[in-house]
FIKOLZA-1660 file (N, C-alpha, C; in steps of 0.1 Angstrom, whole numbers, plus 5000, padded with zeros to 4 digits):
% residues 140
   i   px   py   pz ch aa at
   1 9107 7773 2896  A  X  N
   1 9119 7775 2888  A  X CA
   1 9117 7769 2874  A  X  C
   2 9123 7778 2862  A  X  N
   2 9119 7766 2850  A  X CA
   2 9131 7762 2852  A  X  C
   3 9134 7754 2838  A  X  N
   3 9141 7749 2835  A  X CA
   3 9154 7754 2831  A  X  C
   4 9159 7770 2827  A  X  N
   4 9169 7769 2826  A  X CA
   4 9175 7773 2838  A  X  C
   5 9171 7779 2849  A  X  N
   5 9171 7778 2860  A  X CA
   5 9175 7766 2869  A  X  C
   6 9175 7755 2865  A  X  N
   6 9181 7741 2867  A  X CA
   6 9191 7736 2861  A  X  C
   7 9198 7740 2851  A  X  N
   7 9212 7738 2845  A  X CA
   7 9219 7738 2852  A  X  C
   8 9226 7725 2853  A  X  N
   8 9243 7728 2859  A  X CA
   8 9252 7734 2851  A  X  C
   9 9263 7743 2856  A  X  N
   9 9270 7750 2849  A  X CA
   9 9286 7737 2853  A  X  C
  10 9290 7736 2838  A  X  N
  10 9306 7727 2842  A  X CA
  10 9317 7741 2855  A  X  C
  11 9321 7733 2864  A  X  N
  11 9331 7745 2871  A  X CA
  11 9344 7739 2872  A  X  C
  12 9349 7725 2872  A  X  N
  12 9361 7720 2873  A  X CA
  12 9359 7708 2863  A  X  C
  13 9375 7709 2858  A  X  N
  13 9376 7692 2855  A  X CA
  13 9387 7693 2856  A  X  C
  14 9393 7682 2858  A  X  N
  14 9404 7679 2858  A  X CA
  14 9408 7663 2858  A  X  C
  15 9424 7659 2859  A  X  N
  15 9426 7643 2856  A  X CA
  15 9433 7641 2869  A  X  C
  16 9428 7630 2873  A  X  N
  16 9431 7621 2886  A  X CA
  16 9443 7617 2885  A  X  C
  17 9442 7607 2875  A  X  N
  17 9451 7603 2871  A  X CA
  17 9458 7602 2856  A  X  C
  18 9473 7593 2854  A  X  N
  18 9474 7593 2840  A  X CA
  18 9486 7584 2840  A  X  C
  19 9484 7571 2840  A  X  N
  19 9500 7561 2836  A  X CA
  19 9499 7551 2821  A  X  C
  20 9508 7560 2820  A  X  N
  20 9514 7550 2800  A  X CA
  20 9527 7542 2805  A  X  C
  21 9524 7529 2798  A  X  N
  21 9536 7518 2794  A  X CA
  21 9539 7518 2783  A  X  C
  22 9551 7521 2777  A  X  N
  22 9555 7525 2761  A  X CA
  22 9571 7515 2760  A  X  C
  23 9575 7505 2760  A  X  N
  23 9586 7501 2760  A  X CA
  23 9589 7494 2746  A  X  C
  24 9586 7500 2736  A  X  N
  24 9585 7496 2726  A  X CA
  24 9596 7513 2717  A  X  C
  25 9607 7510 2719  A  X  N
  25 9613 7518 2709  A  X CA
  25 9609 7522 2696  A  X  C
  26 9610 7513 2689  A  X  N
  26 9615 7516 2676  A  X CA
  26 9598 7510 2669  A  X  C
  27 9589 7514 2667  A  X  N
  27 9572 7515 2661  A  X CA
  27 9573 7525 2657  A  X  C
  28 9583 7536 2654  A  X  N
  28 9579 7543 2640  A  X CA
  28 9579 7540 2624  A  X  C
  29 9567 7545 2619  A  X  N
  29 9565 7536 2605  A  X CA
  29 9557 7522 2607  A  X  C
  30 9552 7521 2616  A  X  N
  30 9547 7506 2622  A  X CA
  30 9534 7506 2624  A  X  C
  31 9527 7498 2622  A  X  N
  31 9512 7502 2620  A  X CA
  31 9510 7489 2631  A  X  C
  32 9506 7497 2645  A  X  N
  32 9496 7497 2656  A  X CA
  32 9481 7496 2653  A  X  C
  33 9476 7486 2663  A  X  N
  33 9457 7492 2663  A  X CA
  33 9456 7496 2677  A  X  C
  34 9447 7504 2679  A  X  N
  34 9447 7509 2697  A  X CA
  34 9432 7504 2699  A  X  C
  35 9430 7497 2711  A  X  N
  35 9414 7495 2715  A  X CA
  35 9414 7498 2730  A  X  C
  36 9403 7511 2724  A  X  N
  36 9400 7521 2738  A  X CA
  36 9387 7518 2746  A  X  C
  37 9389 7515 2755  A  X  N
  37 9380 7512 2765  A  X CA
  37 9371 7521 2775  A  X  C
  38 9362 7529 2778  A  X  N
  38 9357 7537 2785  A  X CA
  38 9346 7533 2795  A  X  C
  39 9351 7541 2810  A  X  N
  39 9341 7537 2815  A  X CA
  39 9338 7549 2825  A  X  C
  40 9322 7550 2822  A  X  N
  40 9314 7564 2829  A  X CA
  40 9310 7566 2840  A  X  C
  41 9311 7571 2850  A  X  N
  41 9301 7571 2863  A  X CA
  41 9296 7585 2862  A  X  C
  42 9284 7589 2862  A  X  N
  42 9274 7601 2867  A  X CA
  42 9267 7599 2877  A  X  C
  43 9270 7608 2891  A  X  N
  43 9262 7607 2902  A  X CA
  43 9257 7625 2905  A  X  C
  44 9253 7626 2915  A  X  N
  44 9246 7634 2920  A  X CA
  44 9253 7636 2939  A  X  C
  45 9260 7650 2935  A  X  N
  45 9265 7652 2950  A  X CA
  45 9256 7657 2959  A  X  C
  46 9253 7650 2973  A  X  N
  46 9245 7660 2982  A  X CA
  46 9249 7663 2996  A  X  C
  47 9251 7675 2993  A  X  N
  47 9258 7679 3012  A  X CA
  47 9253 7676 3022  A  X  C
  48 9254 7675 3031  A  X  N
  48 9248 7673 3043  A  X CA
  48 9240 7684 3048  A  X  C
  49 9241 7696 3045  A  X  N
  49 9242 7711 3046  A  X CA
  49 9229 7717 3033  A  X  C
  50 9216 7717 3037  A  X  N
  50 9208 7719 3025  A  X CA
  50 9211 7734 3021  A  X  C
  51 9220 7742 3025  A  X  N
  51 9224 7757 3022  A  X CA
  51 9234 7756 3013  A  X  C
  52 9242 7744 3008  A  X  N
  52 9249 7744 3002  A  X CA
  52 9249 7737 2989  A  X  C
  53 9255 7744 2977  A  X  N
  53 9253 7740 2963  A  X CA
  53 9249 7726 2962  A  X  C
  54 9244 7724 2951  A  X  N
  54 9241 7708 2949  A  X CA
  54 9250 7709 2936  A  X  C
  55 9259 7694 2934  A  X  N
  55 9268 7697 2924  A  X CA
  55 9261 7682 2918  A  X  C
  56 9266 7680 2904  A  X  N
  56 9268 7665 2897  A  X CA
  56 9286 7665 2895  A  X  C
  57 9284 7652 2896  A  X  N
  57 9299 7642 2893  A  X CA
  57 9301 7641 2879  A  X  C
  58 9308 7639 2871  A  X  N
  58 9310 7627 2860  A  X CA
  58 9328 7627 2864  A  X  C
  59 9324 7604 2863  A  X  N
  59 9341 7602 2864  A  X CA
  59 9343 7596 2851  A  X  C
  60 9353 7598 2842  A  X  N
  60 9358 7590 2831  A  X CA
  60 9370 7585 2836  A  X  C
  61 9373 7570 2834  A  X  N
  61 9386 7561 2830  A  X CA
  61 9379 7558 2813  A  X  C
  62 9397 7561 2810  A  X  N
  62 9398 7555 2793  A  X CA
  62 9412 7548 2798  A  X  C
  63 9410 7535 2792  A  X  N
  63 9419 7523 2789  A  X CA
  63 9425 7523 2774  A  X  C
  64 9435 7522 2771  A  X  N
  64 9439 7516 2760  A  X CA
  64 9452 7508 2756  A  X  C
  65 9448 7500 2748  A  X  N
  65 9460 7490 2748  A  X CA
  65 9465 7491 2729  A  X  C
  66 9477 7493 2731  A  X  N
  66 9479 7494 2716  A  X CA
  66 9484 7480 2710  A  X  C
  67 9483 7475 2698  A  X  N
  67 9492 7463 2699  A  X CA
  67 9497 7465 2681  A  X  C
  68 9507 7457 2683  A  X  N
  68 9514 7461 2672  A  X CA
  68 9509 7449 2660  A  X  C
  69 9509 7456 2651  A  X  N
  69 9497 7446 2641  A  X CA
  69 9511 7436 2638  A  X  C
  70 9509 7422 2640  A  X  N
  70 9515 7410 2637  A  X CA
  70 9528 7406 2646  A  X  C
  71 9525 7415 2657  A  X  N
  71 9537 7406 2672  A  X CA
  71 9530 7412 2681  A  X  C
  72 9523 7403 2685  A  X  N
  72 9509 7404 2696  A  X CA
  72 9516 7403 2708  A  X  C
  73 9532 7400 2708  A  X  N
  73 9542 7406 2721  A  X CA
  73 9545 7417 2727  A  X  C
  74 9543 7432 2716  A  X  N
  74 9550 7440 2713  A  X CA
  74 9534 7447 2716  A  X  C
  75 9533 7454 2729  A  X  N
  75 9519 7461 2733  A  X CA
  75 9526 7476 2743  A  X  C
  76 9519 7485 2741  A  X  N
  76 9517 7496 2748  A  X CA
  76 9504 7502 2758  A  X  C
  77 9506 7504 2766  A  X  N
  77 9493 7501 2778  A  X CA
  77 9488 7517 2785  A  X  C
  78 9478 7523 2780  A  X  N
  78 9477 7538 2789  A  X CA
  78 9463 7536 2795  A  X  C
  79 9463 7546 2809  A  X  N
  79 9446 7546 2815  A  X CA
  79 9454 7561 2821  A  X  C
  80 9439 7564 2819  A  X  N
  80 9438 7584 2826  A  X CA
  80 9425 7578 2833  A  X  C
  81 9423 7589 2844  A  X  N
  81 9415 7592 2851  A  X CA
  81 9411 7604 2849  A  X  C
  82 9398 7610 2849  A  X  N
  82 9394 7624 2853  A  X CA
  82 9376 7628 2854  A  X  C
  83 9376 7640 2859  A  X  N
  83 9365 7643 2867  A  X CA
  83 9361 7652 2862  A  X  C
  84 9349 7655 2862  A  X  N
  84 9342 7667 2862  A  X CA
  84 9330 7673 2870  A  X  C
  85 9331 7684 2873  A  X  N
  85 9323 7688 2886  A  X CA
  85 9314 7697 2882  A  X  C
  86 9301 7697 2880  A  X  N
  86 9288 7709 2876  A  X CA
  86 9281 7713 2892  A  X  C
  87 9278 7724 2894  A  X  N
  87 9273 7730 2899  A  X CA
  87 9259 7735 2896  A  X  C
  88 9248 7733 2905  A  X  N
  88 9235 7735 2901  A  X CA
  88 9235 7752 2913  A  X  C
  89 9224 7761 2903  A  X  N
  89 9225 7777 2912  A  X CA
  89 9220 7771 2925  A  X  C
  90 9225 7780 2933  A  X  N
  90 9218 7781 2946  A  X CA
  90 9205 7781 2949  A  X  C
  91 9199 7775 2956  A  X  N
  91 9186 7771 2960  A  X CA
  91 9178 7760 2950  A  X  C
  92 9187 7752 2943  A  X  N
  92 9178 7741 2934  A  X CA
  92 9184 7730 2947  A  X  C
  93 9172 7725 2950  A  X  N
  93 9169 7711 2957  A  X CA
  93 9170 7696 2952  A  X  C
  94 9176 7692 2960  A  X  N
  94 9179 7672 2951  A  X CA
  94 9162 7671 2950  A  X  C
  95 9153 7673 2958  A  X  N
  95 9143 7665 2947  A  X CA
  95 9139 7671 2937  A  X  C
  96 9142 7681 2930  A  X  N
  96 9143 7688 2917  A  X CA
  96 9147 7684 2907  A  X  C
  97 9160 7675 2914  A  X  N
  97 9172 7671 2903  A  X CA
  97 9176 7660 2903  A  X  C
  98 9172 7651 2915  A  X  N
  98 9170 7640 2912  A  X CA
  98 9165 7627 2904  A  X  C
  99 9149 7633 2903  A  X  N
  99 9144 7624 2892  A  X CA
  99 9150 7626 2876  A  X  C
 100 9158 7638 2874  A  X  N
 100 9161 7638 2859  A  X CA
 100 9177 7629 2856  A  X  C
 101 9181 7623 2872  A  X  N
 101 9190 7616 2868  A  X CA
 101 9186 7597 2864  A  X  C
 102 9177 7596 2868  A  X  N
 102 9170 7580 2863  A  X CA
 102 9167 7585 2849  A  X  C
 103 9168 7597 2840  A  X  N
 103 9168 7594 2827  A  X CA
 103 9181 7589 2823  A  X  C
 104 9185 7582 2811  A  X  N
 104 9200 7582 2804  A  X CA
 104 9198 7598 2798  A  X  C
 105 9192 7595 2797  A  X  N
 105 9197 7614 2784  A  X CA
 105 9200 7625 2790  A  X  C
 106 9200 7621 2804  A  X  N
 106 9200 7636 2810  A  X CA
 106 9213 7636 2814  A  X  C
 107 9225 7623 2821  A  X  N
 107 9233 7620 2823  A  X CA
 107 9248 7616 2815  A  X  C
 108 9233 7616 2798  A  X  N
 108 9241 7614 2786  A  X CA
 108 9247 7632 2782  A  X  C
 109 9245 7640 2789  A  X  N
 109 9243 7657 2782  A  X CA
 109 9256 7659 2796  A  X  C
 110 9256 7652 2806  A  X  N
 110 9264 7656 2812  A  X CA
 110 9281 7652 2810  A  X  C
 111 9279 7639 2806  A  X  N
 111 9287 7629 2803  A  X CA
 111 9296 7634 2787  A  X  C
 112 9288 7637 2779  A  X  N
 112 9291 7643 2765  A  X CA
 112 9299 7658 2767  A  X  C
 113 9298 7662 2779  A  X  N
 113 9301 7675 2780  A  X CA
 113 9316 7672 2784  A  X  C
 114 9314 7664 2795  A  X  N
 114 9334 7658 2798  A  X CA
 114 9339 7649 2788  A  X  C
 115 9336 7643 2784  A  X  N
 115 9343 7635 2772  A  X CA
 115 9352 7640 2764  A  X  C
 116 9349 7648 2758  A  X  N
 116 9360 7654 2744  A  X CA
 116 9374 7661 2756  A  X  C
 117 9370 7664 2768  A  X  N
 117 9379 7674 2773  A  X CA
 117 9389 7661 2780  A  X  C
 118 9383 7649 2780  A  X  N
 118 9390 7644 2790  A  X CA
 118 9401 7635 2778  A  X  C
 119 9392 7629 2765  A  X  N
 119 9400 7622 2754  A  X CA
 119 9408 7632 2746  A  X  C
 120 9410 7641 2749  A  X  N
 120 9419 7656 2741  A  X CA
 120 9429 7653 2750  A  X  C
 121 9428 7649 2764  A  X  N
 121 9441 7654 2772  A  X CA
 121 9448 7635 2770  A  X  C
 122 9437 7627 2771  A  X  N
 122 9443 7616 2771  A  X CA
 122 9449 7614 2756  A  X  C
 123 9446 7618 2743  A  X  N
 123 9453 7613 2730  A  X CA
 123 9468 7627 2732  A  X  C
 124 9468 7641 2740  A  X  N
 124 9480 7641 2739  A  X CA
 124 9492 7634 2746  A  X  C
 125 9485 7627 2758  A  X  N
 125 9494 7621 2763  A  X CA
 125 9500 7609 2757  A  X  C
 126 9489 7599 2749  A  X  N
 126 9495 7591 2744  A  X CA
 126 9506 7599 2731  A  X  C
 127 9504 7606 2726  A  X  N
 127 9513 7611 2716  A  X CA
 127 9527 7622 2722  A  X  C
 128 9526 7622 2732  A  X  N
 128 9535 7625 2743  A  X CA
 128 9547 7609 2741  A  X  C
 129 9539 7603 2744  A  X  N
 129 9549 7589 2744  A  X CA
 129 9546 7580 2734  A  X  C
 130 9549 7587 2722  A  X  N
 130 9554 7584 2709  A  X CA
 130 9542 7575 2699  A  X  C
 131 9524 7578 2705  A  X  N
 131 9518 7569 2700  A  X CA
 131 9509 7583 2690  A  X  C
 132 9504 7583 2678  A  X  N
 132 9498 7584 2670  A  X CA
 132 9479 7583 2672  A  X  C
 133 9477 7591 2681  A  X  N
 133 9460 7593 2686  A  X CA
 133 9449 7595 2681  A  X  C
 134 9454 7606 2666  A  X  N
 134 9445 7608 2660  A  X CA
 134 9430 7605 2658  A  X  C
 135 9433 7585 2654  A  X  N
 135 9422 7580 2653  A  X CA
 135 9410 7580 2669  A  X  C
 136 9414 7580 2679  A  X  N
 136 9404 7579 2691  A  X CA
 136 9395 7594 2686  A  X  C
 137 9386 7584 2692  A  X  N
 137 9370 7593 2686  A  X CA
 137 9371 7603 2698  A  X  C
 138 9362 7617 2698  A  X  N
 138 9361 7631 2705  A  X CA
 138 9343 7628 2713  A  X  C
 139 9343 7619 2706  A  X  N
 139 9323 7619 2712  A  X CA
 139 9323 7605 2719  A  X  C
 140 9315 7604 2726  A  X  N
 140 9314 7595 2735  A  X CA
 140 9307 7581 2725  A  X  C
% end
C-alpha cells in the first residue's frame, strides 16, 4: 500500500465535556487576561478483532482561567473536553501504523487537525458566558 492509502480520514469529533464558572457580573468594559492551558493525548485504537477498522484517538482538555487585570479575586474558570476519532481504510494493519506514531510530526498532523475545531467550540462557549475569546489562538 503506498502512502496515501494509509491516511486516516477525521469521522467524528465531538466534546465530552464543557463547565464555565462566570460569577463575575459586571466585567463589561474591563480588561481581563485569559491563560489557556492545553493538554493533548494521541493514541492508536486496536480491536481485538483484526477485521475491524483501525482508528487513531486525539483527546484535547483546554483550561482557562480569566483574571481580572488588578483584583486577582475577581477570576472566571472554563475546561472543555473533546475527541476526535480518524479512521484508517479497511485492511491497513497496526504494524503499518504504528511505527509512524513514535514520530511527533505524525501525531502533530493529527492533533492540528482537532485543534481549531475543538478551540472554535470552546471560545464560543466562553463568549456564551459573557467572556471576549477572540484573542485564544486557532493552531495548536
Amino acid at each position: 500500500m503506498d502512502a496515501v492509502n494509509l491516511r486516516p480520514r477525521l469521522v467524528s469529533f465531538r466534546t465530552t465535556s464543557f463547565h464555565g464558572e462566570n460569577k463575575n457580573a459586571q466585567h463589561i468594559g474591563k480588561q481581563w487576561s485569559v491563560q489557556l492551558t492545553q493538554t493533548i493525548e494521541v493514541a492508536l485504537m486496536v480491536a481485538d478483532d483484526p477485521e475491524e477498522i483501525l482508528q487513531a484517538v486525539v483527546k484535547i482538555e483546554l483550561l482557562a482561567k480569566a483574571l481580572k487585570d488588578g483584583a486577582s479575586d475577581q477570576t472566571a474558570d472554563f475546561v472543555g473536553g473533546y475527541e476526535a476519532k480518524y479512521s484508517y481504510p479497511l485492511g491497513v494493519k497496526e504494524t503499518e501504523i504504528a511505527p509512524k506514531f513514535e514520530h511527533e510530526s505524525y501525531r502533530y498532523v493529527l492533533a492540528a487537525q482537532a485543534f481549531p475545531l475543538a478551540v472554535t467550540h470552546f471560545r464560543r462557549e466562553m463568549q456564551s458566558m459573557g467572556f471576549d475569546a477572540r484573542q485564544l489562538p486557532l493552531g495548536i
